[in-house]
C-alpha positions in Angstrom: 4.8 -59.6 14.7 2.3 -59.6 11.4 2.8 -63.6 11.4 1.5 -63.2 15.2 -1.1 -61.0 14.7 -2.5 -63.6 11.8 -2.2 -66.8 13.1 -4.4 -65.6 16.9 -6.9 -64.2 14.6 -6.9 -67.0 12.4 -7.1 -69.6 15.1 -9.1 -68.2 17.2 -10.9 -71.1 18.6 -7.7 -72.8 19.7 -6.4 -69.9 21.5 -9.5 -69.6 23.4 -9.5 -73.6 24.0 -5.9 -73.2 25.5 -6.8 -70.1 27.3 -9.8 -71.2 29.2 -7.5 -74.6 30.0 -5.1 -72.9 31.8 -7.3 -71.4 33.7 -7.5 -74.6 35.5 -4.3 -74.6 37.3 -4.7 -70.6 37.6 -7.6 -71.9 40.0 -5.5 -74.4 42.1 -2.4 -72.1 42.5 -5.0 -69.4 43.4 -6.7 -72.1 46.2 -2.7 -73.0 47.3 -1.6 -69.6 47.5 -0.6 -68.7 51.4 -1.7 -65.1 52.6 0.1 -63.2 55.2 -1.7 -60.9 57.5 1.1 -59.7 59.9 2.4 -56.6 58.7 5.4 -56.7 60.6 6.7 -60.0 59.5 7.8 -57.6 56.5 10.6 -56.3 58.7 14.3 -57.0 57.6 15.5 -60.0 59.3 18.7 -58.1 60.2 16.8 -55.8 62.5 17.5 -56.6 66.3 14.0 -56.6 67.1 12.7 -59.1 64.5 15.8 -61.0 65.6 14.7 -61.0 69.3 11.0 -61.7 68.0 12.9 -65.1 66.8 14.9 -65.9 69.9 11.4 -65.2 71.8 9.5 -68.2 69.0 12.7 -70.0 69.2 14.0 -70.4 72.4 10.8 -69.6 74.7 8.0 -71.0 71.9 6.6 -67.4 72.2 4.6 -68.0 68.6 1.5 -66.4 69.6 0.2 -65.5 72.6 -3.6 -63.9 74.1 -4.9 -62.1 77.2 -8.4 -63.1 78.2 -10.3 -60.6 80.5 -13.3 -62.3 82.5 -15.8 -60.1 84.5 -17.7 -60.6 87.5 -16.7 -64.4 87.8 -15.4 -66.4 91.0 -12.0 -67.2 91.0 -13.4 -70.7 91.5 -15.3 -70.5 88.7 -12.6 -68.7 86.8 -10.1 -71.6 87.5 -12.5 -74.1 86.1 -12.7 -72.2 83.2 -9.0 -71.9 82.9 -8.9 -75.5 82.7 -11.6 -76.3 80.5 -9.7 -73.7 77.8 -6.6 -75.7 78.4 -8.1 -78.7 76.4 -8.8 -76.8 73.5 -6.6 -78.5 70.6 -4.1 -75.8 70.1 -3.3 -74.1 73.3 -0.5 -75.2 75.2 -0.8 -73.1 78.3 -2.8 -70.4 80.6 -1.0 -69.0 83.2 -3.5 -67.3 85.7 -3.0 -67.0 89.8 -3.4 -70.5 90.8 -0.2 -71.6 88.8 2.0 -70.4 92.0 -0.5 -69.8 94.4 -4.1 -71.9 96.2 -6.9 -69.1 95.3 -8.0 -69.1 98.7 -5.0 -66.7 99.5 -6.7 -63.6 100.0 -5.8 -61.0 97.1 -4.4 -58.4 99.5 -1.8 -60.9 100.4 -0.3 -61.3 96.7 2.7 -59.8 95.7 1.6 -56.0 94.5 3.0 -57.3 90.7 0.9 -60.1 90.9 -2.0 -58.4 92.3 -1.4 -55.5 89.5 -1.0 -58.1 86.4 -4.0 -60.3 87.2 -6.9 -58.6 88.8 -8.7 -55.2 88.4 -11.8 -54.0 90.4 -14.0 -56.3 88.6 -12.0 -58.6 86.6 -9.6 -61.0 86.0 -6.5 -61.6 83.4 -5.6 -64.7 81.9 -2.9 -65.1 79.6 -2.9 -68.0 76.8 0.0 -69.5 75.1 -0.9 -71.1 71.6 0.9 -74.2 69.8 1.3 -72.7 66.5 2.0 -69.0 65.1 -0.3 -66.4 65.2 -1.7 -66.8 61.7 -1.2 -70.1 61.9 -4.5 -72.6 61.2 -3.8 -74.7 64.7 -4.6 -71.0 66.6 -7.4 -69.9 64.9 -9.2 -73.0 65.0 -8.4 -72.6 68.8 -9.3 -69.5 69.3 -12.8 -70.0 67.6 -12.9 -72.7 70.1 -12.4 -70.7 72.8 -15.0 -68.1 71.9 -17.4 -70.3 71.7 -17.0 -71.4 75.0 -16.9 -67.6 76.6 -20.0 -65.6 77.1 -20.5 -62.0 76.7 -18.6 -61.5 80.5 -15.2 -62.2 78.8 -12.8 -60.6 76.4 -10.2 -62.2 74.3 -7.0 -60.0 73.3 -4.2 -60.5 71.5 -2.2 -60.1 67.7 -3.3 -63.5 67.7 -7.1 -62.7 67.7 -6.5 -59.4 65.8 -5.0 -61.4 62.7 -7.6 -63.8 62.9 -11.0 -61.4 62.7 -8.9 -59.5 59.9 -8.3 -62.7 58.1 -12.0 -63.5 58.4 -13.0 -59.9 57.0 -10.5 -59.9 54.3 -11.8 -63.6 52.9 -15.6 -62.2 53.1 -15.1 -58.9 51.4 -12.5 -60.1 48.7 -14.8 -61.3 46.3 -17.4 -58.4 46.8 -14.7 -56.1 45.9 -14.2 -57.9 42.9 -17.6 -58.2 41.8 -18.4 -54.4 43.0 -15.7 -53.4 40.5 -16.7 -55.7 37.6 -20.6 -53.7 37.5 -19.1 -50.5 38.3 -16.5 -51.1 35.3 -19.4 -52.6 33.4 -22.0 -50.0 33.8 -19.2 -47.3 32.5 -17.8 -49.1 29.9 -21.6 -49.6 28.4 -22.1 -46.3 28.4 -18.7 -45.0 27.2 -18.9 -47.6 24.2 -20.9 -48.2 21.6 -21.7 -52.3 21.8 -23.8 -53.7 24.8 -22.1 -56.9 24.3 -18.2 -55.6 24.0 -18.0 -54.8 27.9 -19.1 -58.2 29.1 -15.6 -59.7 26.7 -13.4 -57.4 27.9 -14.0 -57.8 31.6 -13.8 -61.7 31.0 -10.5 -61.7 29.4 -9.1 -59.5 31.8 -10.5 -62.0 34.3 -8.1 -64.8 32.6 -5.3 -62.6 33.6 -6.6 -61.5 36.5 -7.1 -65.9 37.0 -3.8 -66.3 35.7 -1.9 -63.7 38.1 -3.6 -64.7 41.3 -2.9 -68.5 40.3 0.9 -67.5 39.5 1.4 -66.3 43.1 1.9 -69.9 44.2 5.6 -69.4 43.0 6.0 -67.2 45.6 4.3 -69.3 48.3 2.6 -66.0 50.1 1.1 -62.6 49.4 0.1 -60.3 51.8 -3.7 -59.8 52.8 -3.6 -56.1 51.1 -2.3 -57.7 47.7 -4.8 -60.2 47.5 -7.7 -57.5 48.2 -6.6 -54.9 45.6 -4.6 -57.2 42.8 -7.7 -57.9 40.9 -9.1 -54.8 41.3 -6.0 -52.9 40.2 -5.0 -54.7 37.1 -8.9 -54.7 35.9 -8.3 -50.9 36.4 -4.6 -50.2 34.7 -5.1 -52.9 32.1 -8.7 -51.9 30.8 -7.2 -49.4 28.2 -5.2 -52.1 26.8 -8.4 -53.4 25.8 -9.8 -50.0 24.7 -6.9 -49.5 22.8 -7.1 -52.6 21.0 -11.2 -52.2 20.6 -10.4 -48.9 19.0 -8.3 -50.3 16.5 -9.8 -53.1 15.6 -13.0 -50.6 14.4 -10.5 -48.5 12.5 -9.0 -51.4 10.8 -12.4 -52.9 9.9 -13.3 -50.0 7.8 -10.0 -50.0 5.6 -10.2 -54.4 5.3 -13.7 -56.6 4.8 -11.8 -59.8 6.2 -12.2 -59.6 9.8 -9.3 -61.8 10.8 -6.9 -59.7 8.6 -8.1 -56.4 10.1 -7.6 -58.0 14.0 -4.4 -59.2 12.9 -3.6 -55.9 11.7 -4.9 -54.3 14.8 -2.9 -56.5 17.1 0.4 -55.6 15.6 -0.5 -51.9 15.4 -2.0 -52.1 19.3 1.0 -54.0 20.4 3.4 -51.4 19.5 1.4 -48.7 20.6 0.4 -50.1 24.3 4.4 -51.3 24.7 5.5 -48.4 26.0 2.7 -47.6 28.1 3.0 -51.2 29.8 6.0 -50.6 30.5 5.7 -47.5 32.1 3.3 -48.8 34.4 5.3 -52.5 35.5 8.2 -49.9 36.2 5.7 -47.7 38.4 4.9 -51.2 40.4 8.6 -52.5 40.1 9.7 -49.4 41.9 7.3 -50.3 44.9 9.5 -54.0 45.2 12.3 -52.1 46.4 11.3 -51.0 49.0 13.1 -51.8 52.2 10.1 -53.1 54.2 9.0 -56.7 52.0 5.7 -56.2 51.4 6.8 -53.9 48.5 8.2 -57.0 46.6 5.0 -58.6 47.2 2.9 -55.8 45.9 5.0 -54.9 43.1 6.3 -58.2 41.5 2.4 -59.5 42.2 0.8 -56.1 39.9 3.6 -55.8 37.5 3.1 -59.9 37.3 -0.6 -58.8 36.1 0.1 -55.5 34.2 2.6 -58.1 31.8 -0.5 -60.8 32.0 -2.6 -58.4 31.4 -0.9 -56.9 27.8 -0.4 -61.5 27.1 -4.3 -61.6 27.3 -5.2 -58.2 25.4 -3.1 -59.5 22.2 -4.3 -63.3 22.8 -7.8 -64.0 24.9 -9.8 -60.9 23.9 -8.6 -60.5 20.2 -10.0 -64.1 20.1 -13.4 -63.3 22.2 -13.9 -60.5 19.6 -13.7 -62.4 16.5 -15.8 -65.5 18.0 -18.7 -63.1 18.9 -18.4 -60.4 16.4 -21.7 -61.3 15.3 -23.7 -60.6 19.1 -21.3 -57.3 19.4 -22.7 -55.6 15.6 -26.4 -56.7 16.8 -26.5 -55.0 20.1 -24.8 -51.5 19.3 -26.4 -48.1 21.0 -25.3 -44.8 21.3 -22.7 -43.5 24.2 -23.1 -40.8 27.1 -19.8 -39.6 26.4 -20.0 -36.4 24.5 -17.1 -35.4 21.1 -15.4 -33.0 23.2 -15.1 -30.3 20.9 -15.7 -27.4 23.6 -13.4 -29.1 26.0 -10.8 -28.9 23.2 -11.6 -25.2 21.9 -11.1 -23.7 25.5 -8.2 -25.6 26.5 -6.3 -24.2 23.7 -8.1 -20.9 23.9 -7.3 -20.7 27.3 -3.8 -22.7 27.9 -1.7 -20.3 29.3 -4.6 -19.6 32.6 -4.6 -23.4 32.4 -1.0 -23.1 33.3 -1.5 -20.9 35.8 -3.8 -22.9 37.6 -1.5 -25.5 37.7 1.5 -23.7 39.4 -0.8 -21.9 41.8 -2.1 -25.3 42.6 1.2 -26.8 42.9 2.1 -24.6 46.6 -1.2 -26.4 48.8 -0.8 -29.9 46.9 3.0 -29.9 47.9 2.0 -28.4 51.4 -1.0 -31.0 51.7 0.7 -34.8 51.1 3.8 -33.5 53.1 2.0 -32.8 56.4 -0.1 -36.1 56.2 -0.6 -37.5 59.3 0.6 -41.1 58.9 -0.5 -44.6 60.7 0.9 -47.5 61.7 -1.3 -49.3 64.1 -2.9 -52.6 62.3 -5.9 -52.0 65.2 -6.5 -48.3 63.5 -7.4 -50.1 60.4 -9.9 -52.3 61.2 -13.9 -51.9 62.5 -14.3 -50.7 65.8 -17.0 -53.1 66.8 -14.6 -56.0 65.4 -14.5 -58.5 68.0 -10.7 -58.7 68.9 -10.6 -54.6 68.8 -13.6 -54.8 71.5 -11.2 -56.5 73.7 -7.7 -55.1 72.9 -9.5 -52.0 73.9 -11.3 -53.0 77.4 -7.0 -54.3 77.9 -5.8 -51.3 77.5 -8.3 -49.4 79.5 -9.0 -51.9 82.2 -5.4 -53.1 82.8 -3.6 -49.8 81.0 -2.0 -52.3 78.9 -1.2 -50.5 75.8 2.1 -51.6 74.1 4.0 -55.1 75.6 7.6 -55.0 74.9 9.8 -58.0 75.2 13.2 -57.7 76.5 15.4 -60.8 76.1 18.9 -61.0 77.6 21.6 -63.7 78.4 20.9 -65.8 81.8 24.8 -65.2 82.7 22.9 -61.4 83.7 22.5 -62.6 88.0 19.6 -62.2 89.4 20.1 -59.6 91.8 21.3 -57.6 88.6 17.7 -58.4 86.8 16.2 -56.8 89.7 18.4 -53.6 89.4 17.3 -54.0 85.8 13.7 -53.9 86.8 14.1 -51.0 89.0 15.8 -48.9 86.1 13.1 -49.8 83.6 10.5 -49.7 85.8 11.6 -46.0 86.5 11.2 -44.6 82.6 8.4 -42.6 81.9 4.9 -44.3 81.2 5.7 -48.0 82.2 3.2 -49.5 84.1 4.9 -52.4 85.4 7.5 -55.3 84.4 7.2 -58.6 84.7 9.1 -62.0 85.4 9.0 -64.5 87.8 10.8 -63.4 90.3 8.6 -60.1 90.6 5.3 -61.8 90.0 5.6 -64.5 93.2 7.1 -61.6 95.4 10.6 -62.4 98.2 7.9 -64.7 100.1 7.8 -67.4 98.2 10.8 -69.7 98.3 12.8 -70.3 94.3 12.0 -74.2 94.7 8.1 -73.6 95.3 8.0 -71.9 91.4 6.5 -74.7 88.9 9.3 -75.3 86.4 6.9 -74.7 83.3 6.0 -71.3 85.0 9.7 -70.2 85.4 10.1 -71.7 81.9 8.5 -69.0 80.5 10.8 -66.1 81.6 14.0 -68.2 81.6 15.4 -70.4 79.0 18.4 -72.9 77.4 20.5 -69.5 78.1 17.9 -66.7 77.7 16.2 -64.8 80.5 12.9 -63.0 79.2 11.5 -59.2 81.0 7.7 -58.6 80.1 7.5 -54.7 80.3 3.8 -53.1 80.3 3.6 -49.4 78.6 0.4 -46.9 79.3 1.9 -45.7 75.6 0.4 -46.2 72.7 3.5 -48.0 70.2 4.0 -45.6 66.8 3.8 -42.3 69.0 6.8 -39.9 69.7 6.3 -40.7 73.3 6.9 -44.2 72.8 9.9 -44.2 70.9 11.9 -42.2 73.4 10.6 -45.0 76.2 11.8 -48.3 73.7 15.2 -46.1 73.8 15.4 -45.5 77.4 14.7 -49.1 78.0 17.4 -50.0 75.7 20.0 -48.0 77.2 19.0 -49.6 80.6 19.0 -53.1 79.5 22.2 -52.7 77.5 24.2 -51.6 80.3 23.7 -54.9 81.9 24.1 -56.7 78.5 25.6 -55.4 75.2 23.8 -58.4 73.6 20.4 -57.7 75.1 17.5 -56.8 72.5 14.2 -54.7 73.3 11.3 -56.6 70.8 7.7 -56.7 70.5 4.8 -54.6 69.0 5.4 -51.2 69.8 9.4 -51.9 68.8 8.8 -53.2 66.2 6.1 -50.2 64.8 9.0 -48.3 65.6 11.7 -49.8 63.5 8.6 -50.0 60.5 8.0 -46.3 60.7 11.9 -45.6 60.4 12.0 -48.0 57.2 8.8 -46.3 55.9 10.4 -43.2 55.4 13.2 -44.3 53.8 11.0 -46.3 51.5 8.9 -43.5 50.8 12.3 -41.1 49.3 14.0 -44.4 47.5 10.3 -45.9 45.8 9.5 -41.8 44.4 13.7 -42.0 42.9 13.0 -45.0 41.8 9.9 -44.9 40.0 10.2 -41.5 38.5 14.1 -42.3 37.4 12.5 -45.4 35.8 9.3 -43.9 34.2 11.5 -40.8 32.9 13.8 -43.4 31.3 11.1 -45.5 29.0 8.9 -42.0 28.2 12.4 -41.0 26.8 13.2 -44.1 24.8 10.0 -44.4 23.5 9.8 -40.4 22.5 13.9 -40.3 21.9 13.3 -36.6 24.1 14.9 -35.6 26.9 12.2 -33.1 27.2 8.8 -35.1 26.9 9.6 -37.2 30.3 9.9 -34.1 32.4 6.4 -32.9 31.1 4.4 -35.7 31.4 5.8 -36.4 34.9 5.7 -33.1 36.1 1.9 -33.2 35.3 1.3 -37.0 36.9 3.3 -35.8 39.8 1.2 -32.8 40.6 -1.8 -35.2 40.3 -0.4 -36.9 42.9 0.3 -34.2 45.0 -3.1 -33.4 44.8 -4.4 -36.8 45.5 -1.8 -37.0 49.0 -2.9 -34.0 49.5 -6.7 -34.3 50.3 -6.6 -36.0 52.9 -4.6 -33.3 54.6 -7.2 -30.9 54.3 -10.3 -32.9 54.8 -8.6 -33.7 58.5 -8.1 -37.3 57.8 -5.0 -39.6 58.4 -3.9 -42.6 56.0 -2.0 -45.9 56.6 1.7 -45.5 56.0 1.4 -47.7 53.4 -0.3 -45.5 51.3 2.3 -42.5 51.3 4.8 -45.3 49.7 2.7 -47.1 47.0 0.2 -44.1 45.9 2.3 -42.2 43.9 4.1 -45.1 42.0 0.4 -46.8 41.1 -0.9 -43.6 40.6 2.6 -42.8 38.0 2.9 -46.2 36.2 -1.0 -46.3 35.6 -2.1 -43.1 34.1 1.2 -41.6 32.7 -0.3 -43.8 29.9 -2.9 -41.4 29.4 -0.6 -39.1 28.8 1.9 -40.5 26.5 -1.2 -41.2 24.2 -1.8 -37.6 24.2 1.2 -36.4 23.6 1.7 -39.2 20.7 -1.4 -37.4 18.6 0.2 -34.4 19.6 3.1 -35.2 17.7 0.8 -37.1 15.1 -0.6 -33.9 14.1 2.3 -31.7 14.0 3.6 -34.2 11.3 0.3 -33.9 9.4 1.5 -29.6 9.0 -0.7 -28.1 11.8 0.4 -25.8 14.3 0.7 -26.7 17.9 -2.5 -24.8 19.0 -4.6 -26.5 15.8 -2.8 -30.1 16.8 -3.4 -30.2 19.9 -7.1 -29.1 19.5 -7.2 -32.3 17.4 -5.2 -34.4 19.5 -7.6 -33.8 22.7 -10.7 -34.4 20.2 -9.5 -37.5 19.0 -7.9 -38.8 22.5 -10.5 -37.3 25.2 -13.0 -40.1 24.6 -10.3 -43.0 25.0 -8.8 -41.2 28.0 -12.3 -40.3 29.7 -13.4 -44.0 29.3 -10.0 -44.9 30.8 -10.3 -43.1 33.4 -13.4 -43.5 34.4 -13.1 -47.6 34.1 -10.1 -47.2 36.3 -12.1 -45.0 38.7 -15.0 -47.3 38.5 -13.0 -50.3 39.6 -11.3 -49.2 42.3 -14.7 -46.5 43.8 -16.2 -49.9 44.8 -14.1 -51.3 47.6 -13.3 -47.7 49.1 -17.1 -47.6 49.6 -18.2 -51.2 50.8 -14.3 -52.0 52.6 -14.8 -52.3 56.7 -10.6 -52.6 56.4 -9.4 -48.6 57.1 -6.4 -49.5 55.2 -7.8 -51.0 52.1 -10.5 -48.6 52.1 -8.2 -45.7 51.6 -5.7 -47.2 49.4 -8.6 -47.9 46.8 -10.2 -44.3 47.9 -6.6 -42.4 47.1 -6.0 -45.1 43.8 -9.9 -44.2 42.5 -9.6 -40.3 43.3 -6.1 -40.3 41.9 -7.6 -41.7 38.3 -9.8 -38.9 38.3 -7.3 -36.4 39.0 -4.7 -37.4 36.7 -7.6 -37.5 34.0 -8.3 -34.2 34.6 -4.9 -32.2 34.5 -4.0 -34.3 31.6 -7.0 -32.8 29.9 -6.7 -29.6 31.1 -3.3 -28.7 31.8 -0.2 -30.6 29.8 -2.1 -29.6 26.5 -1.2 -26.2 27.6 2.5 -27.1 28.6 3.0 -28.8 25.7 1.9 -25.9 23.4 4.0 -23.6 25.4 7.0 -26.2 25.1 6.6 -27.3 21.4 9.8 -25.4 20.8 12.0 -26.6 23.2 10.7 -30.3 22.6 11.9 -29.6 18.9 14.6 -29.1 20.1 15.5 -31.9 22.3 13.7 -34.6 20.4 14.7 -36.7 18.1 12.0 -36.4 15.0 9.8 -34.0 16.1 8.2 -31.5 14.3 11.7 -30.6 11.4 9.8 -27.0 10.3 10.0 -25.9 14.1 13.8 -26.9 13.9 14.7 -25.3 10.4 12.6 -22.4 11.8 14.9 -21.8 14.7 18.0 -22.0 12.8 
């Protein structure tokens, strides 16, 4: 490790020259990188409604699919329009009225499910079939093309639509996220450290790694929408104390050895064994998330433990290099810092530890209380601005035509058709269905089988399948909608074993299920694995269930605000939080608790060590903290997305918090504890040990 140390000091040039040359095709994989924003494509395939979400794209070319409402229009005019849209590249169909019927049949004489699917007081419903998928580039180049040739009389619905406008918010606030963090992480690193210049080459060799992860994603040809939103964010935010780390030493060093390239050589090896543990800590708190049963977890963790292990590559390589090439500018422009020596903070925490306690296990009862009775969502539409184009019209469907949830119900054709209509009946007769659809309910008993346009009957039977639209006035991830999908399943599986019950609001059903599971197997997962290094690394069985107990209650605290300031969170949060909020800042402390231990071997007492150990550790923690914080604070305040907005909200808060009750509280427990961690560590403090015996 010394002949590593040496030769990145000593060639510094060339590391940077390689460096900055991979950043090159960090750029292109970066540009090539597909992103996903369909939650619900993370479903196991095994389920039997993502399996009948691919009979419907396979069998009925159901890829994506939109409901346009037009007001106060002729149905003349109405039908020209129809056909007009029915040019646009990427649409294959629009089934409206005048697909089985002239328009100049009065509406009073259409069949009551006809007259029910298609028209309202004022209005009129469309529904468009697209070529390609719903994220694909062939629909949203059509649906821009549809849009612009609406006015402000028509509404266009659909996931479709919905993925689009996300996919267009996402893109446009992506990079002010990332530039909001890097002045927020600048203005607080320049006044927690002592160089003007130092902040500016930490930031840009975290942003090689940052380069390098993003561009690295290509190997996994997608990432979800949330991943590439908060990736940079989050490994500026759990990697800057690498760099502080390695700052720190680097100054220490510099004092004892004149040669600047021996004492960053020196401070590499010594950084590199001290930051080891702690990176590991956090790509096991990130690792943990990928196991989740729902996918997205894979994609989130492998993606931010890809950058935490980046991250450590480009703290030992890019920035000891950036350092040495600019130590000049960094000496020229030093100042003083805002941050104060913490001497008071470390007199009344160890005056006071055993209150500090306290606090902590009164506190424990309303932050266990608080994150447990979170109320949870699911919806994508509950995530997104209110004024967003596509959530304008999904609302106006489900109020005008009381079209809240669509489920799909897709069955084998050997079902007869007098038995489909028995089916109907059934289904139609469970609470809160507005109405179901096919053709033979749509054209009514008055219009003869060999009248129906193939294409039209096409779309409800197919090479074997037969298809049932089914309308719900229930809004899909409510209790009131999961005993309706399970009524309708026990209907249509009586007629067929093989039948499956798909679409949105099954599908948010089968995701909250998973969710839960995830939530209990990521928390096992991530602690078991965190407990495990703090234990290796310390050789205590003891240590790990300290440091834990303290990060956990931060992030009981953290869950548990929302709670109690009457606000609900994205499911997604309840999963992830607690192992980014773990894996980050159990870092914080384990460097505590190593000066701790530092100390003790120097011949102080535990109350007189740990007074040091917070003196000499607040500063790097604070500024830690606070960076993390700083990066994060950004996006939760400029983010139109509800569910990036509180995942960087709960991830910023969570920094803080964690800060705090690492501060305030394990100093305490571990002065309490010193004995038994004697006791049950491997080379702790020998005097307690002959002591006891």
């Amino acid at each position: 490790m010394n002949k590593f140390g040496n030769f990145i000091a000593k060639h510094k040039k060339l590391v940077l020259f390689i460096a900055t040359l991979l950043l090159f095709p960090a750029i292109y994989g970066n540009a090539m990188t597909k992103i996903n924003y369909e939650i619900l494509t993370y479903l196991p395939e095994e389920l039997e409604s993502v399996q009948g979400q691919n009979i419907l794209s396979d069998v009925f070319s159901d890829t994506a699919n939109g409901m346009l409402i037009i007001e106060d229009m002729e149905d003349k005019e109405v039908a020209k329009t129809k056909e007009k849209l029915k040019e646009v590249d990427g649409v294959r169909d629009i089934l409206w009225v005048d697909d089985f019927v002239d328009i100049s049949v009065p509406k009073n004489m259409l069949p009551k499910s006809a007259r029910d699917l298609f028209y309202r007081e004022n209005s009129t419903l469309l529904l468009i079939d697209f070529e390609g998928e719903s994220s694909s580039m062939s629909t949203r180049e059509a649906i821009d093309d549809i849009r612009a040739q609406l006015d402000e009389r028509s509404f266009l619905s659909g996931m479709a639509m919905v993925l689009k406008d996300t996919r267009d918010l996402s893109d446009k606030q992506t990079p002010i996220y990332v530039g909001i963090a890097v002045i927020l992480a600048t203005i607080i690193l320049m006044l927690t450290l002592e160089s003007t210049i130092v902040p500016f080459i930490i930031l840009v060799s975290i942003g090689y790694s940052v380069l390098y992860n993003m561009g690295t994603n290509i190997f996994f040809g997608e990432i979800s929408y949330i991943t590439q939103s908060l990736a940079a964010v989050l490994q500026l935010g759990v990697t800057l104390d690498y760099s502080i780390f390695l700052l720190h030493r680097y100054e220490e060093e510099s004092k004892k050895e004149e040669d600047k390239e021996l004492a960053m050589g020196t401070a590499i090896v010594k950084t590199a064994s001290s930051i080891f543990g702690s990176s590991l800590t956090t790509v096991a708190g990130f690792l943990a998330i990928s196991f989740m049963e729902l996918t997205i977890g894979k994609d989130i963790g492998f993606v931010m433990a890809k950058g935490v292990v980046l991250g450590f590559i480009s703290v030992l390589t890019v920035l000891p290099a950036m350092i040495l090439v600019f130590d000049n500018y960094i000496n020229k422009f030093n100042h003083g810092t805002l941050l104060p020596e913490f001497n008071h903070l470390a007199n009344f925490v160890t005056k006071h530890y055993r209150a500090l306690i306290a606090f902590g296990i009164i506190l424990f009862i309303p932050a266990f209380y608080g994150q447990k009775n979170n109320e949870v969502y699911y919806n994508l539409d509950e995530s997104l601005p209110k004024d967003m184009e596509s959530i304008v019209a999904i609302n106006k469907l489900k109020d005008d035509y009381d079209m809240m949830t669509t489920h799909m119900v897709v069955f084998s054709d050997d079902v007869q058709n007098y038995e489909v209509l028995e089916m109907i009946d059934e289904v139609e007769a469970v609470d809160g269905i507005e109405n179901v659809l096919t053709y033979q309910k749509i054209i009514g008993p008055r219009i003869p089988a060999n009248f129906i346009p193939e294409a039209f009957k096409e779309k409800f039977e197919k090479n074997g399948y037969k298809q049932l639209l089914v309308n719900s006035e229930y809004k899909s991830a409510t209790d009131e909608s999961t005993s309706q999908i399970e009524e309708i399943e026990a209907v249509v599986k009586s007629y067929d074993q093989e039948a499956m019950v798909t679409g949105e609001g099954v599908l948010t059903k089968d995701l909250i299920e998973i969710a839960d599971r995830d939530f209990d197997r990521v928390n096992v997962i991530s602690y078991a694995a965190v407990f495990v290094i703090i234990m290796i690394v310390f050789k205590s069985i003891s240590i790990p269930f300290f440091l834990i107990l303290i990060i956990m209650l931060a992030i009981f605290v953290n869950m548990s605000v929302p709670f109690y300031l009457g606000q609900s969170i994205p499911f997604i949060a309840g999963i992830v939080i607690g192992s980014i909020q773990l894996g980050a800042t159990v870092d914080y402390a384990i460097l505590l608790t190593t000066r701790f231990k530092e100390e003790l071997e120097n011949g102080f007492e535990a109350a007189a060590a740990m007074k040091i150990s917070i003196q000499e550790s607040a500063k790097s923690i604070v500024t830690s903290g606070l960076a993390f914080f700083g990066s994060t604070i950004g996006v939760a305040v400029i983010s139109e997305m509800e569910i990036v907005k509180s995942l960087s909200l709960m991830i910023a808060r969570g920094a803080l918090i964690s800060t705090a009750l690492i501060l305030l509280v394990l100093p305490g427990v571990l002065i309490a504890g010193e004995r038994v961690i004697a006791r049950t560590t491997m080379n702790w403090n020998k005097e307690i040990i002959e002591e006891n015996n």
